[in-house]
C-alpha positions as CSV (number, residue, x, y, z in Angstrom):
1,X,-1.2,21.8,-20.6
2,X,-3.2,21.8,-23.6
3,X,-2.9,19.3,-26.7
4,X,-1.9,22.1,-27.9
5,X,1.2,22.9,-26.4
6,X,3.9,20.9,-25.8
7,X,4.2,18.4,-22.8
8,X,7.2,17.7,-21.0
9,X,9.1,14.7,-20.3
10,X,8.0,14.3,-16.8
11,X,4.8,14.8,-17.4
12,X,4.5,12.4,-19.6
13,X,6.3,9.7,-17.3
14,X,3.7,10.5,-14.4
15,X,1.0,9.8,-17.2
16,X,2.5,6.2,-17.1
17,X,3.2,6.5,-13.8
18,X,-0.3,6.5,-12.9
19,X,-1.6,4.1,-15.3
20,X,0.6,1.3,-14.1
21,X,0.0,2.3,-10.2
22,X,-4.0,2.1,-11.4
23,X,-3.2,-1.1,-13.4
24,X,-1.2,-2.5,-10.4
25,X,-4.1,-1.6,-8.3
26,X,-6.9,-3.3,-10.1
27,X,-5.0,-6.6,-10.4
28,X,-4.4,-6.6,-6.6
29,X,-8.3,-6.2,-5.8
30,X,-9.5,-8.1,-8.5
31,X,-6.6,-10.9,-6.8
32,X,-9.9,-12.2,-4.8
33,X,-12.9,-11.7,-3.1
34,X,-11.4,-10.2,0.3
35,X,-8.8,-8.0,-1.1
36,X,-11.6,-6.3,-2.9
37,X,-13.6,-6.0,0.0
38,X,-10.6,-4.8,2.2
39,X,-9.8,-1.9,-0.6
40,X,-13.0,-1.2,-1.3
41,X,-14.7,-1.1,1.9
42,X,-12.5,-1.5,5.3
43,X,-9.8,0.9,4.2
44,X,-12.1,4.4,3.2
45,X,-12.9,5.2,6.4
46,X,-15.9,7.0,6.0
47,X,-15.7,9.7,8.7
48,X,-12.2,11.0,8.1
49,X,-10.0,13.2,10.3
50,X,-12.6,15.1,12.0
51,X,-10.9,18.5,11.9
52,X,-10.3,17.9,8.0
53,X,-12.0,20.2,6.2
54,X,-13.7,18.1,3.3
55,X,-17.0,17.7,2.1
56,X,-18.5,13.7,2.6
57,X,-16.4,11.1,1.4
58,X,-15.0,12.4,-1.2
59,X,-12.3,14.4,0.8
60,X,-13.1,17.2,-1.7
61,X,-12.2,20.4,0.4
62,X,-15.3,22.3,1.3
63,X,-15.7,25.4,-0.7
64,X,-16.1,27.9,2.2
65,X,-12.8,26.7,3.4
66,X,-10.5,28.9,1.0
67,X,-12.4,32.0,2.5
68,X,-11.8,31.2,6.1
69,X,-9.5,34.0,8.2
């Protein structure tokens, strides 16, 4: 989907989607100081799953994992 092309209806509803979920979001930990600290650091669990296959925190699949058999 380039600028470009055209871009369909529902694609541009998720656009709007998504901004009002991140909107929502920010108003709800910005609501006060334990709501931040529950978003931002009690409900990442650091560790994961620990047969996910992701790389850190990020839970950005690890690039060796495509290639397994």
């Amino acid at each position: 989907m380039f600028f470009f092309e055209a871009i369909p209806w529902y694609s541009v509803l998720m656009w709007f989607g998504i901004l009002a979920g991140l909107i929502i979001f920010n108003e709800i930990t910005r609501f006060n100081k334990q709501t931040g600290i529950f978003f931002f650091i009690l409900l990442p669990i650091p560790g994961g799953h620990p047969k996910s296959p992701t790389c850190g925190h990020l839970k950005i699949p690890h690039p060796t994992a495509a290639f397994k058999t």
